[in-house]
N, CA, C and O atoms as a MOPAC input file, in Angstrom:
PM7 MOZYME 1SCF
protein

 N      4.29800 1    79.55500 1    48.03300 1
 C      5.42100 1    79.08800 1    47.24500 1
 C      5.49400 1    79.89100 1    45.94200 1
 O      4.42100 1    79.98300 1    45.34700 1
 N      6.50100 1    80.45900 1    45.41400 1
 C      6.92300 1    80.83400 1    44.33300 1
 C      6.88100 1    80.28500 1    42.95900 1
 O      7.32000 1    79.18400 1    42.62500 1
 N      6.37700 1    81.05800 1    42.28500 1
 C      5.95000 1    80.05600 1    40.52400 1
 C      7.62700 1    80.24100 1    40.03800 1
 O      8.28200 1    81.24100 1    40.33100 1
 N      8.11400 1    79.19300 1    39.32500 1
 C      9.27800 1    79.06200 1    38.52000 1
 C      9.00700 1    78.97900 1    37.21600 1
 O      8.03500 1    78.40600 1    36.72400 1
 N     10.17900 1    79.76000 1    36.43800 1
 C      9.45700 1    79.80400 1    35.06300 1
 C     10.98600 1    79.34300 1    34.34600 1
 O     12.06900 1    79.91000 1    34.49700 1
 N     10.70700 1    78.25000 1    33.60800 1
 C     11.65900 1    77.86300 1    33.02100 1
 C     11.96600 1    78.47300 1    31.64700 1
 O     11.00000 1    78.18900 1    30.93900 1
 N     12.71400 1    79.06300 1    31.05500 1
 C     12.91300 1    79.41600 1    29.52700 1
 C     13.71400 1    79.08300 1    28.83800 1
 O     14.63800 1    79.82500 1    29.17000 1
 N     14.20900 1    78.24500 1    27.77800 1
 C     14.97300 1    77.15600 1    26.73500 1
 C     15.17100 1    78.11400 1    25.49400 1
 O     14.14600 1    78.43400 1    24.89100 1
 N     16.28900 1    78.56800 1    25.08500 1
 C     16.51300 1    79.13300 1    23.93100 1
 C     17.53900 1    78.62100 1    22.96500 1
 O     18.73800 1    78.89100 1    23.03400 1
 N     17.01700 1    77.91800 1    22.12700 1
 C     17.63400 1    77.14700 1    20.89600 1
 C     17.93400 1    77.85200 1    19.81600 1
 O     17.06500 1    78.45700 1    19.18900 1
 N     19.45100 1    77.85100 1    19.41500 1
 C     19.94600 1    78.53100 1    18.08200 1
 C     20.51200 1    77.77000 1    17.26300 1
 O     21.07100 1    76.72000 1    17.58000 1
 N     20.44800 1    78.11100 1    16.40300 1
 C     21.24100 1    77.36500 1    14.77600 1
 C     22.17600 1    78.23000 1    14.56100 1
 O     22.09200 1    79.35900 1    15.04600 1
 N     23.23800 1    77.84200 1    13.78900 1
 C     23.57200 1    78.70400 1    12.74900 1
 C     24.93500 1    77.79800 1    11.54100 1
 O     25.59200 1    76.75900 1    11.60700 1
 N     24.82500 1    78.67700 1    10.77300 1
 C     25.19000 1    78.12800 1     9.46500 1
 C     26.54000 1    79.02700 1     9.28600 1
 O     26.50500 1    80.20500 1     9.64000 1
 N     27.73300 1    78.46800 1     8.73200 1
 C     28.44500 1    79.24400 1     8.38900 1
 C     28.82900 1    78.31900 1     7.06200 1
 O     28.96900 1    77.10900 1     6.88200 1
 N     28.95100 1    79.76400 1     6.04300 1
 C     29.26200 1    79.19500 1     4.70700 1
 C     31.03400 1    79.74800 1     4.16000 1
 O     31.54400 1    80.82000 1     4.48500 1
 N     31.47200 1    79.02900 1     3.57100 1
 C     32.49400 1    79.50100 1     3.49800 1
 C     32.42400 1    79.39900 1     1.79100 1
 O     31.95700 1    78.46200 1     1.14300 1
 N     33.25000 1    81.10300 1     1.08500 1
 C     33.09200 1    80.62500 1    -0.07600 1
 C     34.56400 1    81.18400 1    -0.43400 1
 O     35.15400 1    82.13000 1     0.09000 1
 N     35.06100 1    80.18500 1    -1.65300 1
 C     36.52700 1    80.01000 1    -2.03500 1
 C     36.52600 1    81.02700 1    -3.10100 1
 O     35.62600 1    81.86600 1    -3.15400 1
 N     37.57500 1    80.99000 1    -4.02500 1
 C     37.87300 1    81.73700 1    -5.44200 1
 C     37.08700 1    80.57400 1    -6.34700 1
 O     36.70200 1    80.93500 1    -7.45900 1
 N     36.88600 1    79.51000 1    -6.02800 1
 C     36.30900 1    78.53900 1    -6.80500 1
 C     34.91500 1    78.74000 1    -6.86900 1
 O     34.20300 1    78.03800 1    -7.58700 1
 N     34.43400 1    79.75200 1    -6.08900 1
 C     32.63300 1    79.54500 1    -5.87100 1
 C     32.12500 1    79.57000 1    -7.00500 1
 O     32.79800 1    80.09900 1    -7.89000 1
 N     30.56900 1    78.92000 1    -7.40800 1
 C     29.87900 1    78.70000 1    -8.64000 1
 C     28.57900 1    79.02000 1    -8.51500 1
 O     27.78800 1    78.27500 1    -7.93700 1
 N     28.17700 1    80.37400 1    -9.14600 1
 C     27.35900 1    80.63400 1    -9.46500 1
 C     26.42500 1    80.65600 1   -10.52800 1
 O     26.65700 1    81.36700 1   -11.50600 1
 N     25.26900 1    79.88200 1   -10.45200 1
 C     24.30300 1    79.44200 1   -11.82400 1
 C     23.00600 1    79.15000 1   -11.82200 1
 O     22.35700 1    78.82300 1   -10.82900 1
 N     22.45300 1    79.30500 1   -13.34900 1
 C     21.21100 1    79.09300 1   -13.06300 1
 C     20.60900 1    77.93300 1   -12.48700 1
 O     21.01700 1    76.79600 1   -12.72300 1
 N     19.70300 1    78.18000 1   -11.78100 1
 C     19.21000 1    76.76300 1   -11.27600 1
 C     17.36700 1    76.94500 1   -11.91000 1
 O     16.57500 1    77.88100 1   -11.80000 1
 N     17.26400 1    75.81100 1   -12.45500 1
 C     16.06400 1    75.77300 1   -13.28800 1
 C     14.83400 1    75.23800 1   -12.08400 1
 O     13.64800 1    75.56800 1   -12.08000 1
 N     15.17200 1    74.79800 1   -11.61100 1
 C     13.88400 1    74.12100 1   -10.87100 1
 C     13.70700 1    75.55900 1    -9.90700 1
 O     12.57800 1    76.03800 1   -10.00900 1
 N     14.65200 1    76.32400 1    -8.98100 1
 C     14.28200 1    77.82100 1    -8.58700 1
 C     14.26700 1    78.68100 1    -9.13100 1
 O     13.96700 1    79.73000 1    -8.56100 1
 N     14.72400 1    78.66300 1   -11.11000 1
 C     14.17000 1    79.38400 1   -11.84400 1
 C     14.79700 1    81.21400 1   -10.72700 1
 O     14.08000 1    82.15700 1   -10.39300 1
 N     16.45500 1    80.99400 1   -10.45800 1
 C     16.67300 1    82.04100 1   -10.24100 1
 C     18.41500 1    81.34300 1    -9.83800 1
 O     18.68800 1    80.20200 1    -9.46400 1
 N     19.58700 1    82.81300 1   -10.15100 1
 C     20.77900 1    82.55600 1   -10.14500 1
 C     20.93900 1    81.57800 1    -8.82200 1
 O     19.97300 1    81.66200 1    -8.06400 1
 N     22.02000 1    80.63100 1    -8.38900 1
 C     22.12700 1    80.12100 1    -7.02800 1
 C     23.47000 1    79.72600 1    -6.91700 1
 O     24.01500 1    79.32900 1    -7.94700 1
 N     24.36200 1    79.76500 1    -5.46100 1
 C     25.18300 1    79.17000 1    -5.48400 1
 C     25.15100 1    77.31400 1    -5.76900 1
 O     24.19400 1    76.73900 1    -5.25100 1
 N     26.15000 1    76.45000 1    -6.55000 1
 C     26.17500 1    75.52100 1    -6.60600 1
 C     27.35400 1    74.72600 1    -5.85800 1
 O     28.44000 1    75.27000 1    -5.65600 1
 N     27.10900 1    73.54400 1    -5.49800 1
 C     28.15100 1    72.85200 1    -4.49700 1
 C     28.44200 1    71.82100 1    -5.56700 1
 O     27.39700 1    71.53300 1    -6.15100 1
 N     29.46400 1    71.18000 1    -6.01900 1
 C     29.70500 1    70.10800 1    -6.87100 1
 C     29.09400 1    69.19100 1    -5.64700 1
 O     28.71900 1    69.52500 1    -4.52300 1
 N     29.14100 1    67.78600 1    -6.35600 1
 C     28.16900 1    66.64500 1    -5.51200 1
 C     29.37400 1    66.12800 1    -4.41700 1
 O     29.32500 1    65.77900 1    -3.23800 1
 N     30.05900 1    66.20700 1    -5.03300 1
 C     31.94000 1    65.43300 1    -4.19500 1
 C     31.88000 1    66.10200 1    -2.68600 1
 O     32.25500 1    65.55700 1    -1.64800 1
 N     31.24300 1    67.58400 1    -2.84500 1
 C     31.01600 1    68.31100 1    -1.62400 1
 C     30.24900 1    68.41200 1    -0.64600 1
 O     30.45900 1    68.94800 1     0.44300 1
 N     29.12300 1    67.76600 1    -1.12300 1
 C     27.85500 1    67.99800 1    -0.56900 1
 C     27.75000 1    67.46400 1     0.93200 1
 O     27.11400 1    67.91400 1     1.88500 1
 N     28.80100 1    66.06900 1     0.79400 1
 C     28.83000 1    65.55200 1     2.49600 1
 C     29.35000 1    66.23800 1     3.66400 1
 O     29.13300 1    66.12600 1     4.87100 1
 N     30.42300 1    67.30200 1     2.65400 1
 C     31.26200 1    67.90600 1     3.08000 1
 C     29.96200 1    69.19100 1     4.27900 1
 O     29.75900 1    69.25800 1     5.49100 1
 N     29.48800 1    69.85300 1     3.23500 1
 C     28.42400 1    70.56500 1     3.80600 1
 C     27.37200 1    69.81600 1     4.91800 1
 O     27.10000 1    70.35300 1     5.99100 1
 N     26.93700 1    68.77300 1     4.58900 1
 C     25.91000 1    68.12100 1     5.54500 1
 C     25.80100 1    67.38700 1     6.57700 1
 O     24.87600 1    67.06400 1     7.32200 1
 N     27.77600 1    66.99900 1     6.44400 1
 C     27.77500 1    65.55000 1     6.56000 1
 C     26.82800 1    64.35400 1     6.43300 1
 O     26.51100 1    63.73400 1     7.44900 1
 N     26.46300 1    64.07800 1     5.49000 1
 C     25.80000 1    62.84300 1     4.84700 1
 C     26.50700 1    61.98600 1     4.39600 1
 O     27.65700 1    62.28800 1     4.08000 1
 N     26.06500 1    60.74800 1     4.24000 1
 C     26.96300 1    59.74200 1     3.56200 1
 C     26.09400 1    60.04800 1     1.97400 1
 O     24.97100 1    60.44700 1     1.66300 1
 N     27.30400 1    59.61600 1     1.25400 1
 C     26.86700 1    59.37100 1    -0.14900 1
 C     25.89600 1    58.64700 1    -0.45100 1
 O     25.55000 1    58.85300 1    -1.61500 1
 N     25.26100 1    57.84700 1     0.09300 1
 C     24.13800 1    57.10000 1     0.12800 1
 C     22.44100 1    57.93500 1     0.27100 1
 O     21.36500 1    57.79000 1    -0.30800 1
 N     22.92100 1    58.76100 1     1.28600 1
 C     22.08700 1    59.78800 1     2.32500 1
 C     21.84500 1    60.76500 1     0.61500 1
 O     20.88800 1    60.78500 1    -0.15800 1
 N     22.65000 1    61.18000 1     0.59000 1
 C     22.84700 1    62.25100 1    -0.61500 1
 C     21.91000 1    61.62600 1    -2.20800 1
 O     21.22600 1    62.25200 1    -3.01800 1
 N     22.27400 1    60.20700 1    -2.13300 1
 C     21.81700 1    59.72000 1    -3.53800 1
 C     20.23800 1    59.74600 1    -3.40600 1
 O     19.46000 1    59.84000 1    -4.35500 1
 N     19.84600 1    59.62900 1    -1.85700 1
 C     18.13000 1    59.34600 1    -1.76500 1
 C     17.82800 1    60.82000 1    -1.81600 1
 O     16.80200 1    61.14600 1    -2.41500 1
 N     18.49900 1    61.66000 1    -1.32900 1
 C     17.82900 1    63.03700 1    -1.18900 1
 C     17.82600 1    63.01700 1    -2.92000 1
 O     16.76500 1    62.86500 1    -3.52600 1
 N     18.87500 1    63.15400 1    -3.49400 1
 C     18.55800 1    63.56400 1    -5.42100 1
 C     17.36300 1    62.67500 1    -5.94900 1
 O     16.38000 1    63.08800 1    -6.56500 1
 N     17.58200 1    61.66100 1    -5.66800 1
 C     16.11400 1    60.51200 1    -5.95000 1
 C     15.07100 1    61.22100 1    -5.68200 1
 O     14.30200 1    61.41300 1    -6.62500 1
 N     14.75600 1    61.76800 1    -4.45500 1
 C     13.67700 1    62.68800 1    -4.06300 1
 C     12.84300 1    63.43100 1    -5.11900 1
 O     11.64400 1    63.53100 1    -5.38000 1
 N     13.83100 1    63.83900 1    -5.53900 1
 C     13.95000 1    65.24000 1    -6.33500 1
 C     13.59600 1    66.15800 1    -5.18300 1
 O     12.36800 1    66.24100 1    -5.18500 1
 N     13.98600 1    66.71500 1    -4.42900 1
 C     14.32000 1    67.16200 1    -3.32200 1
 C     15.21500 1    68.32600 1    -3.25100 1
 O     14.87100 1    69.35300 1    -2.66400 1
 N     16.66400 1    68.15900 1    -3.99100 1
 C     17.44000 1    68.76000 1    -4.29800 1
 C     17.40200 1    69.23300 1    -5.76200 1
 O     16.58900 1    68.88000 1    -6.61600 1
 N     18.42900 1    70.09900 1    -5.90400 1
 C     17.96000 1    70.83000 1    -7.59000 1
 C     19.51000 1    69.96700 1    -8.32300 1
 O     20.36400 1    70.06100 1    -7.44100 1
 N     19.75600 1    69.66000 1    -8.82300 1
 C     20.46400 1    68.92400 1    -9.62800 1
 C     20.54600 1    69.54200 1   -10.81400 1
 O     19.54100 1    69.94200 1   -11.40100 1
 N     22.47700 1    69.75600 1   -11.55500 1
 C     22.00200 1    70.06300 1   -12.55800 1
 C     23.80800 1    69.66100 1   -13.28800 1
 O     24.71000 1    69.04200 1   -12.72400 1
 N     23.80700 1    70.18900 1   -14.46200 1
 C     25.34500 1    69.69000 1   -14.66600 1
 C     26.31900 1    71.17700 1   -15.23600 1
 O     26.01300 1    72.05100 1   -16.04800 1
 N     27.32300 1    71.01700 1   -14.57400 1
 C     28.13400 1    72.49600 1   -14.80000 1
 C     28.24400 1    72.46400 1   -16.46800 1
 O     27.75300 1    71.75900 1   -17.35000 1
 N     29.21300 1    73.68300 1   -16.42200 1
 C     30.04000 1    73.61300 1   -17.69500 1
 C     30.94600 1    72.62800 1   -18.17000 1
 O     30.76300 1    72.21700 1   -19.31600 1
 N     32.13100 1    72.05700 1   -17.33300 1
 C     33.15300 1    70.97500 1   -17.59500 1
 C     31.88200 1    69.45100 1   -17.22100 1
 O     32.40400 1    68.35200 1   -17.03500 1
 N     30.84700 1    69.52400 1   -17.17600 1
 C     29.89600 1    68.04400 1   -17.13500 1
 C     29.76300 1    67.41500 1   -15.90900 1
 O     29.11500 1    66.37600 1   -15.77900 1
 N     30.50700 1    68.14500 1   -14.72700 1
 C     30.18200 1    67.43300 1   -13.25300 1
 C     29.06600 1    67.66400 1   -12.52900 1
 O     28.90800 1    68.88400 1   -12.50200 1
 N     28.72000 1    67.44200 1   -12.28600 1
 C     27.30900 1    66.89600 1   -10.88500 1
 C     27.18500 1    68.24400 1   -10.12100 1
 O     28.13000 1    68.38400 1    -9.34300 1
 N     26.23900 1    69.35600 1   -10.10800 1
 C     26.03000 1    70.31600 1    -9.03500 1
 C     24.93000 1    70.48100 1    -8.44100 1
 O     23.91400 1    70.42600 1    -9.13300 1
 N     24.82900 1    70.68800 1    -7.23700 1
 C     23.45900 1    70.64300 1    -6.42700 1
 C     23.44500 1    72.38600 1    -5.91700 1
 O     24.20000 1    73.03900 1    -5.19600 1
 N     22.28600 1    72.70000 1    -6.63000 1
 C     21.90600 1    74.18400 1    -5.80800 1
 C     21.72900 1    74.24100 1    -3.98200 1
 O     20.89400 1    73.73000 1    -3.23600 1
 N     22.76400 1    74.98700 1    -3.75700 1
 C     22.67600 1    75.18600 1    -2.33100 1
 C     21.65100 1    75.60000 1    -2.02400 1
 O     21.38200 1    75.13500 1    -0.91700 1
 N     20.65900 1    76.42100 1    -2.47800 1
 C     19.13600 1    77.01900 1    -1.51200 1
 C     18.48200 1    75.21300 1    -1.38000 1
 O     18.02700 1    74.69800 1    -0.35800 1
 N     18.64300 1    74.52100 1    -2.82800 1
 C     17.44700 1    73.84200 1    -2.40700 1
 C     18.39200 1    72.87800 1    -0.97000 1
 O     17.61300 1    72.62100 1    -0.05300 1
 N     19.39300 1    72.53100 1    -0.79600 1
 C     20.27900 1    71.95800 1     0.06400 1
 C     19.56800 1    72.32400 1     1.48400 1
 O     18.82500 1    71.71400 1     2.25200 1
 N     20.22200 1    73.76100 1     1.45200 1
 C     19.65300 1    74.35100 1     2.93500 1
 C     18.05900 1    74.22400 1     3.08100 1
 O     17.47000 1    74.02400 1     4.14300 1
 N     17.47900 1    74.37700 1     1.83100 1
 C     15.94200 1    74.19800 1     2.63200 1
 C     15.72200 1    73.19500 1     2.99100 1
 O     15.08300 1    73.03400 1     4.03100 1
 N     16.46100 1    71.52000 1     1.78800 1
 C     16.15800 1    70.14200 1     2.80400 1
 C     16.32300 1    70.01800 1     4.21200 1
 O     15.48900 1    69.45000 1     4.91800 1
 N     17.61200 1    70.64800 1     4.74300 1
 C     18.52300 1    70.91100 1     5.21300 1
 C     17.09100 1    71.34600 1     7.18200 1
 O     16.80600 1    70.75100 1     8.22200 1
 N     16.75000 1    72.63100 1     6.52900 1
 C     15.82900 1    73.47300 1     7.57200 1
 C     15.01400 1    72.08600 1     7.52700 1
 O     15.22300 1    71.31100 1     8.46000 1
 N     14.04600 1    71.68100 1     6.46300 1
 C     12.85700 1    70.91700 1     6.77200 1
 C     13.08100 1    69.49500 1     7.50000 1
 O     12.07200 1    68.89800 1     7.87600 1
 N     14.20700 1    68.98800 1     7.69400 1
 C     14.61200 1    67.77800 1     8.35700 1
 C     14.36600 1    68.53400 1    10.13900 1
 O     13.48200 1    68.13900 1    10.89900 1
 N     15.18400 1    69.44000 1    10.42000 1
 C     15.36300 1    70.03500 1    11.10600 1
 C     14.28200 1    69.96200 1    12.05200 1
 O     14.10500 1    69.31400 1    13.08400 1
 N     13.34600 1    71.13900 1    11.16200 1
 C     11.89100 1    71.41800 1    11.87400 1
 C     11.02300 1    70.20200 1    11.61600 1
 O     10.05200 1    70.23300 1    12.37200 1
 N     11.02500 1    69.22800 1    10.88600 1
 C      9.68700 1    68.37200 1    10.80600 1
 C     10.15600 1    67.05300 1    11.72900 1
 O      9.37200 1    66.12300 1    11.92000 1

């Protein structure tokens, strides 16, 4: 009888879309430039509920910080890395 060899190949992928609005800034906790997502967006990116979103910032998990006009921005690296580590763990 013949050996069968099964092989499973799993992909991700991410597509980012960026506007004339994009925001680029320092982010202190990566202590290097980063794109920022206002918070209004963030479900938009993850789909999370606002709830989902408030425990990840509780975490400190995410990088949090406040623009120029005083609204709510979350550094996208630290996003996507929550993002990967849900993923893989």
């Amino acid at each position: 009888m013949a050996k069968q060899t099964k092989i499973t190949i799993e992909t991700d992928s991410l597509l980012i879309l960026r506007g004339r609005n994009s925001n680029c800034a320092w982010c202190p906790q990566c202590a290097a430039e980063a794109e920022m997502v206002a918070l209004d967006n963030v479900g938009v990116i993850s789909n999370l509920d606002q709830a989902a979103v408030e425990e990840w910032l509780s975490s400190g998990e995410l990088h949090r910080s406040k623009s120029a006009n005083g609204s709510t921005v979350i550094c996208l690296n630290s996003l996507l890395a929550h993002l990967q580590n849900i993923k893989s763990g």
